[in-house]
PDB file of N, CA, C, O and CB in Angstrom:
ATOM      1  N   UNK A   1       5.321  64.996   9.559  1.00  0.00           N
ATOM      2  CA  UNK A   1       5.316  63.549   9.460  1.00  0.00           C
ATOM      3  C   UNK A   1       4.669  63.112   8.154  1.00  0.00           C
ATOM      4  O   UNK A   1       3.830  63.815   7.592  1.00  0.00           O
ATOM      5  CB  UNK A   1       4.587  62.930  10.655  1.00  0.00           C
ATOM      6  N   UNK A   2       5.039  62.043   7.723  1.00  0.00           N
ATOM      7  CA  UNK A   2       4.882  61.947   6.401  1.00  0.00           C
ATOM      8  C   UNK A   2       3.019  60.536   6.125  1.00  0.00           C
ATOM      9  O   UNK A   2       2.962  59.307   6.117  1.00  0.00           O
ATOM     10  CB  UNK A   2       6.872  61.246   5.775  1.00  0.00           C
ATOM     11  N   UNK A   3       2.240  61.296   6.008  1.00  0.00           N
ATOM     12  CA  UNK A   3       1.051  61.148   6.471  1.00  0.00           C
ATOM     13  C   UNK A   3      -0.179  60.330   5.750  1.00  0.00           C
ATOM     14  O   UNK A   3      -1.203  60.492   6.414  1.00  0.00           O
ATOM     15  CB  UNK A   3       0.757  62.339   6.663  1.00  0.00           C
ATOM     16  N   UNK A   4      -0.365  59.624   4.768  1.00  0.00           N
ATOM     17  CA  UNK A   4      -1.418  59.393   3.522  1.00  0.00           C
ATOM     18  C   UNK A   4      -2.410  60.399   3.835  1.00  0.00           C
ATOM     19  O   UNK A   4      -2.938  60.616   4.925  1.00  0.00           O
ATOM     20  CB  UNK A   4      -2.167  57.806   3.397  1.00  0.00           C
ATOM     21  N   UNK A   5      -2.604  61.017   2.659  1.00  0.00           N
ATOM     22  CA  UNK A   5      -3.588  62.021   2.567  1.00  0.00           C
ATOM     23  C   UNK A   5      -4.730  61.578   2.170  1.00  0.00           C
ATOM     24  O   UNK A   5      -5.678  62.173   2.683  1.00  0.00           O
ATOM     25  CB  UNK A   5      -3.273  62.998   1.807  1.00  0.00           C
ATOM     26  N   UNK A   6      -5.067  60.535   1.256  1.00  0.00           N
ATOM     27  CA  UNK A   6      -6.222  59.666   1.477  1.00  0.00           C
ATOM     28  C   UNK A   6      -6.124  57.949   1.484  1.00  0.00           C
ATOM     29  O   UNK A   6      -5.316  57.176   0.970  1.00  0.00           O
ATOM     30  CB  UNK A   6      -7.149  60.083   0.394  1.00  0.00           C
ATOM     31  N   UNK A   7      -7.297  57.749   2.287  1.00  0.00           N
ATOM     32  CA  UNK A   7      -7.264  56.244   2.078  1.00  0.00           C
ATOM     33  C   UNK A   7      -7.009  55.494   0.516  1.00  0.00           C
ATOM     34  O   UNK A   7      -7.257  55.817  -0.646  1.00  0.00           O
ATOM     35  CB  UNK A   7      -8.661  55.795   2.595  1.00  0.00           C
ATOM     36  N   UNK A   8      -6.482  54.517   1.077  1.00  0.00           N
ATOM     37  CA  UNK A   8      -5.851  53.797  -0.058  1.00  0.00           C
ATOM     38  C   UNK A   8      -7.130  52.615  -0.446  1.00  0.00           C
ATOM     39  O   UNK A   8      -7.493  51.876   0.469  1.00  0.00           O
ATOM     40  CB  UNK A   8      -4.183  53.038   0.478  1.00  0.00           C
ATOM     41  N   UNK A   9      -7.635  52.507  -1.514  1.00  0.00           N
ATOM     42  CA  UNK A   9      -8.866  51.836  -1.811  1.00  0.00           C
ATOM     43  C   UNK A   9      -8.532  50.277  -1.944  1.00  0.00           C
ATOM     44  O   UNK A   9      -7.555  49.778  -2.500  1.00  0.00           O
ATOM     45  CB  UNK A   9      -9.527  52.449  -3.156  1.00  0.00           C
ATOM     46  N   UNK A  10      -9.536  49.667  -1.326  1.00  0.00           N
ATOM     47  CA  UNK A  10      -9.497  48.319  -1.713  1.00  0.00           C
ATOM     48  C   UNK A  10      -8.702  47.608  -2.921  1.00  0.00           C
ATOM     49  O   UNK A  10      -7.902  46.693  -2.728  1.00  0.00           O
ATOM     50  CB  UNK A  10     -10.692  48.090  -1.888  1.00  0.00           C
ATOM     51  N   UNK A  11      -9.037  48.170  -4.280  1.00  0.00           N
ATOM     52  CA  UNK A  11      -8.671  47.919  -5.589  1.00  0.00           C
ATOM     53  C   UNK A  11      -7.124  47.729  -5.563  1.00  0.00           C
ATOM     54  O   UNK A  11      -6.393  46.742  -5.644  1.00  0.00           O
ATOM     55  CB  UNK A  11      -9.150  49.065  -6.532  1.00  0.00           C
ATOM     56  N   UNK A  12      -6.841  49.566  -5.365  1.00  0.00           N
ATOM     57  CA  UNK A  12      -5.420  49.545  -5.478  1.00  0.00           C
ATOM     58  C   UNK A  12      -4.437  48.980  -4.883  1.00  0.00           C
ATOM     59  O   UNK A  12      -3.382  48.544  -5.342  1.00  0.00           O
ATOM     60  CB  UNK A  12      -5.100  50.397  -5.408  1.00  0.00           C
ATOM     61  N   UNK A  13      -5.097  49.031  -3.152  1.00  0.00           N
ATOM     62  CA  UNK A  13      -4.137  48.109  -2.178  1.00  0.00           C
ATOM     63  C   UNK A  13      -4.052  46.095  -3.111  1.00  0.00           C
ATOM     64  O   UNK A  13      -3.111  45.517  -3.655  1.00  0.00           O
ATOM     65  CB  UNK A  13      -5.282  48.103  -0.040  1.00  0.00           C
ATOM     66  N   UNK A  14      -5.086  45.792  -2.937  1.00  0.00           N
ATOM     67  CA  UNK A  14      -5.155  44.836  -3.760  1.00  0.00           C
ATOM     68  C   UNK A  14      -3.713  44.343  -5.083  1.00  0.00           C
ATOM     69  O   UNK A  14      -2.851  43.487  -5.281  1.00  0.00           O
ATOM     70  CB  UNK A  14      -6.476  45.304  -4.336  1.00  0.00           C
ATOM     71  N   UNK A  15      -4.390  45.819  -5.771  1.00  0.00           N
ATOM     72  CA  UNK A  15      -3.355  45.219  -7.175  1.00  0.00           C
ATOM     73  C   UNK A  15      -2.106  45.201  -6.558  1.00  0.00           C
ATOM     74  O   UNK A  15      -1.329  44.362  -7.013  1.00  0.00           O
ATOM     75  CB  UNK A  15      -3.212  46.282  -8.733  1.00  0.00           C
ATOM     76  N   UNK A  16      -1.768  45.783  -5.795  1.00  0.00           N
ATOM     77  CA  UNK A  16      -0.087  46.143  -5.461  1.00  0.00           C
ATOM     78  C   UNK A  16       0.263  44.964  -4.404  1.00  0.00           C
ATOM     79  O   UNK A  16       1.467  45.011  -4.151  1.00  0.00           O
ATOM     80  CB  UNK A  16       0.228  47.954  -4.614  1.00  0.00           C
ATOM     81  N   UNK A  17      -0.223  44.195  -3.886  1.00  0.00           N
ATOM     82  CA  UNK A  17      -0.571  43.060  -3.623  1.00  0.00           C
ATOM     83  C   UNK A  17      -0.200  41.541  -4.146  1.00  0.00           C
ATOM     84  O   UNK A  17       0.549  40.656  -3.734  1.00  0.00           O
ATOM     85  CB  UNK A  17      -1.546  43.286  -3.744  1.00  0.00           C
ATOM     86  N   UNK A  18      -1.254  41.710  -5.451  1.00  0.00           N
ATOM     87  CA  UNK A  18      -1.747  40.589  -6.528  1.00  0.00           C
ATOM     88  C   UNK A  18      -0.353  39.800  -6.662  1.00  0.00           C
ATOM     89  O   UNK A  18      -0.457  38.601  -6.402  1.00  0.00           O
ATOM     90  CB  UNK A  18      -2.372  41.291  -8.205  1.00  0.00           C
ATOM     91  N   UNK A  19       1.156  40.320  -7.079  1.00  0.00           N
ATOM     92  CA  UNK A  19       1.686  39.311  -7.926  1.00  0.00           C
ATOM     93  C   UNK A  19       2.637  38.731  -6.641  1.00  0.00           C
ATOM     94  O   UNK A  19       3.504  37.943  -7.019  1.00  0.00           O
ATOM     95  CB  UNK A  19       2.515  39.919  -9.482  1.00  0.00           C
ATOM     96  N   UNK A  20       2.605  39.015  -5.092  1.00  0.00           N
ATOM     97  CA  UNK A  20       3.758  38.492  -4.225  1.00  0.00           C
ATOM     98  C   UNK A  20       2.690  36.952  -3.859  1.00  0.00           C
ATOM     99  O   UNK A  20       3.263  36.363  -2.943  1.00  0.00           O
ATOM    100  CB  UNK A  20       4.325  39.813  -2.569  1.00  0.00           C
ATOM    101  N   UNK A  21       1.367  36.156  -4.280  1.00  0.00           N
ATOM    102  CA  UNK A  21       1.006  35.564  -3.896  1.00  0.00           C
ATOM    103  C   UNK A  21       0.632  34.387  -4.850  1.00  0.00           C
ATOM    104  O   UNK A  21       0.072  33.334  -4.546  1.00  0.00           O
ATOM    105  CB  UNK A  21       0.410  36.149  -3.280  1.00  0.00           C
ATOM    106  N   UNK A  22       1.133  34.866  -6.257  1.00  0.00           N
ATOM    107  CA  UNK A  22       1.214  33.860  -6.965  1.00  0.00           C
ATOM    108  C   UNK A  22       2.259  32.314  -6.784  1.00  0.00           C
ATOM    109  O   UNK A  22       3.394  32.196  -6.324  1.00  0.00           O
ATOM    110  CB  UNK A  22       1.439  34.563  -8.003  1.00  0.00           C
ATOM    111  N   UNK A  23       1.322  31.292  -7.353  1.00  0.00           N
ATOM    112  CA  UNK A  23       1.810  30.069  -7.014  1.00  0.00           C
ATOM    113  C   UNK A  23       2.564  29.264  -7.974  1.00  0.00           C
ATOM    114  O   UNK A  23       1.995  29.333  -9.063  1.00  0.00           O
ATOM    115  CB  UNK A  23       0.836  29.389  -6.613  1.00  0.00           C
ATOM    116  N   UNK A  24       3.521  28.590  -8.019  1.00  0.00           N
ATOM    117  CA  UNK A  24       4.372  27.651  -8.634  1.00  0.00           C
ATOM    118  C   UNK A  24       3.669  26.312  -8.949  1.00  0.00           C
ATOM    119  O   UNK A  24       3.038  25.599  -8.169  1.00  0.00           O
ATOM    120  CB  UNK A  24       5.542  27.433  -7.764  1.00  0.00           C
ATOM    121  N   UNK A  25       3.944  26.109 -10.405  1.00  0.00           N
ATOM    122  CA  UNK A  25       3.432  25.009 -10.539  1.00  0.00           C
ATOM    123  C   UNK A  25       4.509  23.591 -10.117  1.00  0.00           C
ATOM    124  O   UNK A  25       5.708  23.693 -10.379  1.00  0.00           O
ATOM    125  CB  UNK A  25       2.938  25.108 -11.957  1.00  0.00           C
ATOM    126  N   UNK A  26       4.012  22.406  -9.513  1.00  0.00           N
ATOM    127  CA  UNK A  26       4.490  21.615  -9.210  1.00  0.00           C
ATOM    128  C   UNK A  26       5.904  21.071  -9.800  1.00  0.00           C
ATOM    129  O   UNK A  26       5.946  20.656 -10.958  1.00  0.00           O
ATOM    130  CB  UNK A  26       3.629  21.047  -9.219  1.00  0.00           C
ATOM    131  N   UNK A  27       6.980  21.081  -9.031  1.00  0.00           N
ATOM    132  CA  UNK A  27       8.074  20.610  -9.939  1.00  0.00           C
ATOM    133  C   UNK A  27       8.177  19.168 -10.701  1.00  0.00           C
ATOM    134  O   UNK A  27       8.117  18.215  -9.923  1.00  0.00           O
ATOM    135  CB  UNK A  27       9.194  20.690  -9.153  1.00  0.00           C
ATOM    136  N   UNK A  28       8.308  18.863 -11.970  1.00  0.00           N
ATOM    137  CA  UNK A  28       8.314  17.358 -12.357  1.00  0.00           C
ATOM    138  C   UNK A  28       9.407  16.718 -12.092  1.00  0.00           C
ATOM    139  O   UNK A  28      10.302  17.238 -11.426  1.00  0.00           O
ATOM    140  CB  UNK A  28       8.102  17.095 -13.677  1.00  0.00           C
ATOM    141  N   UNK A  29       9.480  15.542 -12.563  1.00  0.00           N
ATOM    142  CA  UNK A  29      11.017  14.806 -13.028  1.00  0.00           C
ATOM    143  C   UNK A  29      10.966  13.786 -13.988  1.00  0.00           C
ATOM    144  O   UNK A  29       9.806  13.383 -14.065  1.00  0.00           O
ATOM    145  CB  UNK A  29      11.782  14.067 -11.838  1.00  0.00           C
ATOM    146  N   UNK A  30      11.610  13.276 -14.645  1.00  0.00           N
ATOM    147  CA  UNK A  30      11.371  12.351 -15.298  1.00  0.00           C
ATOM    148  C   UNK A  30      11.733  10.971 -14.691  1.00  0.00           C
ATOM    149  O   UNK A  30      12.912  11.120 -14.368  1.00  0.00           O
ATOM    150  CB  UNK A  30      11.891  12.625 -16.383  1.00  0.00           C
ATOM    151  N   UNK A  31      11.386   9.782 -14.378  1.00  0.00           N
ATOM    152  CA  UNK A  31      11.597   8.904 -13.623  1.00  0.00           C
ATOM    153  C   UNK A  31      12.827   8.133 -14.695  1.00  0.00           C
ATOM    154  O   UNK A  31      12.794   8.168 -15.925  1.00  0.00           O
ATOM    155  CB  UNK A  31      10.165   8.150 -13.150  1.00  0.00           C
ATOM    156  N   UNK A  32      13.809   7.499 -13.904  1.00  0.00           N
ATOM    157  CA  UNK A  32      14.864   7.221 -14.149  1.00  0.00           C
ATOM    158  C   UNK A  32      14.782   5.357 -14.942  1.00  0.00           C
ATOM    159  O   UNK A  32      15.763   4.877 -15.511  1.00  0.00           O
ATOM    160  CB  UNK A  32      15.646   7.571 -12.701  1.00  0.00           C
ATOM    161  N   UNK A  33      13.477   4.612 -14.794  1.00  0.00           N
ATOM    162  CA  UNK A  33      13.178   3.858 -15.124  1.00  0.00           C
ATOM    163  C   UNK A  33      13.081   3.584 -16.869  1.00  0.00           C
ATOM    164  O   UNK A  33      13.721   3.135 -17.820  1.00  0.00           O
ATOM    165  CB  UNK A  33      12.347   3.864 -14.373  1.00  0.00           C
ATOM    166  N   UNK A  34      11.197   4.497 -16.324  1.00  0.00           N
ATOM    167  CA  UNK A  34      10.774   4.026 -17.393  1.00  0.00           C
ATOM    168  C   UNK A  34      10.518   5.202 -17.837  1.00  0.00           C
ATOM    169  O   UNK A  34       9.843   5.070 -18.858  1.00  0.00           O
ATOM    170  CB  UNK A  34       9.817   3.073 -17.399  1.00  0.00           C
ATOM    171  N   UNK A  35      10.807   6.879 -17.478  1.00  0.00           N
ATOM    172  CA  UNK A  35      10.752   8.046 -18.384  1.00  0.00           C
ATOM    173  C   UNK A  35       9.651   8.693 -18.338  1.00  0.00           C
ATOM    174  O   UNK A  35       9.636   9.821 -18.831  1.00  0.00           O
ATOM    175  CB  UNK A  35      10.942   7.777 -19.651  1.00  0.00           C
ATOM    176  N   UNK A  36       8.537   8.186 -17.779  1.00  0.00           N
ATOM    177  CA  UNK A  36       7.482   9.127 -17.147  1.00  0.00           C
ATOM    178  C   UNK A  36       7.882   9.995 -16.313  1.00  0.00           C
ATOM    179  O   UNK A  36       8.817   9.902 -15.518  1.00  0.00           O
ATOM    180  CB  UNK A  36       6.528   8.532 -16.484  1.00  0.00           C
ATOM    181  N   UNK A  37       6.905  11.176 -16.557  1.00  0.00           N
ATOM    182  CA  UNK A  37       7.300  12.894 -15.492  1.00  0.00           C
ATOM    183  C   UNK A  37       6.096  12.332 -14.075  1.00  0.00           C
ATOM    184  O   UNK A  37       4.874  12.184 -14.057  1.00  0.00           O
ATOM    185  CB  UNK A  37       6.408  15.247 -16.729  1.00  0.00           C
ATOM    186  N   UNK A  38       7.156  12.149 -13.045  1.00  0.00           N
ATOM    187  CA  UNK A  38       6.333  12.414 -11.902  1.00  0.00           C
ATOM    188  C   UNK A  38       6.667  13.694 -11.053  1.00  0.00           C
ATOM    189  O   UNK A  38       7.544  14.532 -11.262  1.00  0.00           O
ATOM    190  CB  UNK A  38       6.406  11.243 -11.046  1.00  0.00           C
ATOM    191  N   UNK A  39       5.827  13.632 -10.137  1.00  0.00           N
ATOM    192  CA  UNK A  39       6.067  14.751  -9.274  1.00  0.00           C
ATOM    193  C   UNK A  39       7.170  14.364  -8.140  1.00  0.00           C
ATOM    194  O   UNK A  39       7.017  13.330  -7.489  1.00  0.00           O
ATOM    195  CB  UNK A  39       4.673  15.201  -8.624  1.00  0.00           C
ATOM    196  N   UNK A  40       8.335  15.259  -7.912  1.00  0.00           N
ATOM    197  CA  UNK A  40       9.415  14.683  -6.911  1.00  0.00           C
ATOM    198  C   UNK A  40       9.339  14.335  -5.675  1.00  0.00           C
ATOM    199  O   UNK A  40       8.861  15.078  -4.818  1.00  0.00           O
ATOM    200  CB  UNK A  40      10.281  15.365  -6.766  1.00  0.00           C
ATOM    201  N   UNK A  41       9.617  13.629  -5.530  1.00  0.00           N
ATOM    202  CA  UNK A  41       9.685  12.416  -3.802  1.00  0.00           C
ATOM    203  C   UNK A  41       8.252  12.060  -3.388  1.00  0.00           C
ATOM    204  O   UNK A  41       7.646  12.309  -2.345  1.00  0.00           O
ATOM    205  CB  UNK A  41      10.434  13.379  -2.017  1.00  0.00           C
ATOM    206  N   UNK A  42       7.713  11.112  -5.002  1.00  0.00           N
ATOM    207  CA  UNK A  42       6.761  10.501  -4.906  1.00  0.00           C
ATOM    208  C   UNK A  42       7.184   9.034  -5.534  1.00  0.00           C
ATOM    209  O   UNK A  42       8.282   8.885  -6.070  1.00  0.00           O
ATOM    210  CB  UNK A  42       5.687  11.272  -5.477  1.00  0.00           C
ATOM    211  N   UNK A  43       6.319   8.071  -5.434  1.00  0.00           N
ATOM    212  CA  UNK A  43       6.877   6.951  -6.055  1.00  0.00           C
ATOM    213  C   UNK A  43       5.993   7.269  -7.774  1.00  0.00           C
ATOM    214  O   UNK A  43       5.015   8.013  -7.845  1.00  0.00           O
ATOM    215  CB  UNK A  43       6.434   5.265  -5.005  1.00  0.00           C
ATOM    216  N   UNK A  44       6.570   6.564  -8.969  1.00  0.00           N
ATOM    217  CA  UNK A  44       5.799   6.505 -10.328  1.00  0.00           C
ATOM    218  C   UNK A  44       4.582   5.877 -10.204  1.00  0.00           C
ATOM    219  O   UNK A  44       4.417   4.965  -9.394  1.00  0.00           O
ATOM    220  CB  UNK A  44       6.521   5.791 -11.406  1.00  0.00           C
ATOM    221  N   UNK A  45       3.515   6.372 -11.098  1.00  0.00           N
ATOM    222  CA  UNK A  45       2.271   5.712 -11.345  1.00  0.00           C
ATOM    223  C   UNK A  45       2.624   4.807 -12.209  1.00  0.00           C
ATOM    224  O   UNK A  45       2.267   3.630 -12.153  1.00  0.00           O
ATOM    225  CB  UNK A  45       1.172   6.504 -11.812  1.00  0.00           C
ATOM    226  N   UNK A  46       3.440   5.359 -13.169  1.00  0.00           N
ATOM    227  CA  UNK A  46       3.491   4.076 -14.514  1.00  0.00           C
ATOM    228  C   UNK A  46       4.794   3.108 -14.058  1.00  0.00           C
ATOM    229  O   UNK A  46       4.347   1.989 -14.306  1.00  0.00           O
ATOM    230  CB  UNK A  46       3.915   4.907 -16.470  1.00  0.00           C
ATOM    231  N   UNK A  47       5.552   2.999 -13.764  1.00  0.00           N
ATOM    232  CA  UNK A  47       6.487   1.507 -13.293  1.00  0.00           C
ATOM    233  C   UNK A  47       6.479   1.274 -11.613  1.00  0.00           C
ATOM    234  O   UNK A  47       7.044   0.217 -11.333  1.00  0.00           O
ATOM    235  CB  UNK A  47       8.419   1.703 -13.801  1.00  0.00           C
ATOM    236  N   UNK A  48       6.134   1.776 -10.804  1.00  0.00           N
ATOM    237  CA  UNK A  48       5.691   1.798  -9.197  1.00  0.00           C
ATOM    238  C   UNK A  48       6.942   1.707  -7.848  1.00  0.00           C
ATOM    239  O   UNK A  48       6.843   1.412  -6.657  1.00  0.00           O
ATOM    240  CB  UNK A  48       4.661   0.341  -9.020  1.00  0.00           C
ATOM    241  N   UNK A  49       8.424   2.231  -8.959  1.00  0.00           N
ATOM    242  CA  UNK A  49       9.271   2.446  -8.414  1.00  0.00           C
ATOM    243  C   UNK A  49       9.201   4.034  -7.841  1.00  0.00           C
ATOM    244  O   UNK A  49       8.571   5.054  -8.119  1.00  0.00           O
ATOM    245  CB  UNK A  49      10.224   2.015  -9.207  1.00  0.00           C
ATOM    246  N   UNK A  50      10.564   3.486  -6.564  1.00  0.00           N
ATOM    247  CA  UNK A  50      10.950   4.844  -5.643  1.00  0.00           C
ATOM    248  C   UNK A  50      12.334   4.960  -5.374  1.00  0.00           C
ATOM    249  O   UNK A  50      12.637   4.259  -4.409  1.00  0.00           O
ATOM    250  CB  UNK A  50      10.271   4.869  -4.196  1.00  0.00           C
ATOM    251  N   UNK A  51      13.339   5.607  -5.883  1.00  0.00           N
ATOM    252  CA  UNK A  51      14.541   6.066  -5.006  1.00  0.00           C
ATOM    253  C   UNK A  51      15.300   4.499  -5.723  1.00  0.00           C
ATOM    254  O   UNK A  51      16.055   3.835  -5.012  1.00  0.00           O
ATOM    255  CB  UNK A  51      14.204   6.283  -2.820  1.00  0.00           C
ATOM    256  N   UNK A  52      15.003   4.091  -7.074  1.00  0.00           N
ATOM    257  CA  UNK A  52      15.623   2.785  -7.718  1.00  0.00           C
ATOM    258  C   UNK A  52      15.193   1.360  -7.152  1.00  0.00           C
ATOM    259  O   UNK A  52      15.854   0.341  -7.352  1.00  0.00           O
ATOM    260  CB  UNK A  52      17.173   2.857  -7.546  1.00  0.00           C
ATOM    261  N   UNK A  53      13.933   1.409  -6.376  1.00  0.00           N
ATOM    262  CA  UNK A  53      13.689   0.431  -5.935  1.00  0.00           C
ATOM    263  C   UNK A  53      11.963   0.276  -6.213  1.00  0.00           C
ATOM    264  O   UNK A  53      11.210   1.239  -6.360  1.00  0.00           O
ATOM    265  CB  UNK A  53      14.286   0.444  -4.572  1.00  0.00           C
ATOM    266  N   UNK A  54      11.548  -1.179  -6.244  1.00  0.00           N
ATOM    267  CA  UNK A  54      10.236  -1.298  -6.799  1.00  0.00           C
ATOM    268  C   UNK A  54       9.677  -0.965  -5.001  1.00  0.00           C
ATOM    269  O   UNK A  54      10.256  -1.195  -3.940  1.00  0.00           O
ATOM    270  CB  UNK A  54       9.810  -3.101  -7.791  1.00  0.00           C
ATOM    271  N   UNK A  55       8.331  -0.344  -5.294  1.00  0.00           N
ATOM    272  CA  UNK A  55       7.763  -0.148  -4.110  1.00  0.00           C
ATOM    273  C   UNK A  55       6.021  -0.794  -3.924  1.00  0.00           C
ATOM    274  O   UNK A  55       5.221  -1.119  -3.046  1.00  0.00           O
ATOM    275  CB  UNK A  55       7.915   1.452  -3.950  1.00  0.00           C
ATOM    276  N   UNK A  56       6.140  -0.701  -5.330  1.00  0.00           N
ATOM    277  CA  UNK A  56       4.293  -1.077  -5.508  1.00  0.00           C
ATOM    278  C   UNK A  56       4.370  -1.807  -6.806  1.00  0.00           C
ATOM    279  O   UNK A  56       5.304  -1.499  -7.546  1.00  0.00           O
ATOM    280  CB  UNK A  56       2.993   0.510  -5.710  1.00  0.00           C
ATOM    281  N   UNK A  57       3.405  -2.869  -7.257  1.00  0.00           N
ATOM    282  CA  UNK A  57       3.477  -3.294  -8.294  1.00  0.00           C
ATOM    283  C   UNK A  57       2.471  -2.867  -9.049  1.00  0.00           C
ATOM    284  O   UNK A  57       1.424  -2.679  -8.430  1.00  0.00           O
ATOM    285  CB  UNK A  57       3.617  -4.406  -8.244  1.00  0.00           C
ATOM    286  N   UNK A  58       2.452  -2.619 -10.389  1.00  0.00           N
ATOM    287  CA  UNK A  58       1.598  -2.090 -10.917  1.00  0.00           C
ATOM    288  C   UNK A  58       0.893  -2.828 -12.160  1.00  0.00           C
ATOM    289  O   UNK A  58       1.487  -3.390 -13.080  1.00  0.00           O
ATOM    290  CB  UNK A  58       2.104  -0.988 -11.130  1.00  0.00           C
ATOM    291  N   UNK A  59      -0.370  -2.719 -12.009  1.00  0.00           N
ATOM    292  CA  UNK A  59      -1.028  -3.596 -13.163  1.00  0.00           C
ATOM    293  C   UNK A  59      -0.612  -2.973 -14.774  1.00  0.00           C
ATOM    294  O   UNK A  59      -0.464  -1.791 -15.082  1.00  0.00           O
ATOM    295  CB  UNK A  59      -2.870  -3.533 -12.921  1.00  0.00           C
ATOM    296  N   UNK A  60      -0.495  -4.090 -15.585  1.00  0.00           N
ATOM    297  CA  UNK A  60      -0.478  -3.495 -16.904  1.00  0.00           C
ATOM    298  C   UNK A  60      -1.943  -3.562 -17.733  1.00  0.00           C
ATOM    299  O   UNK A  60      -2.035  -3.084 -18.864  1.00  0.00           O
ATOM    300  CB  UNK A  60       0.663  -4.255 -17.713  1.00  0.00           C
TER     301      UNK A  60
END
């Protein structure tokens, strides 16, 4: 039977590990307005539209 002959150390289990848990950085978009990058299926900070419609008004 095919057996590990020694324990596998913290370290190594680890590294072999390390890169299936890396994270994605947030996808942007550019808002269709006024051209600021927001984050998707959020409303804009800078014009306070959502989905082509005003949702919040925003101070200038």
């Amino acid at each position: 039977m095919a057996v590990p002959k020694r324990k596998v150390s913290k370290a190594r289990r680890d590294k072999r590990r390390s890169s299936t848990w890396k994270l994605n950085a947030p996808e942007m978009a550019k808002c269709p307005k006024c051209g600021e990058y927001v984050l998707t299926h959020r409303v804009c900070a800078a014009c306070g539209t959502y989905d082509g419609k005003q949702v919040i008004e925003v101070e200038d």
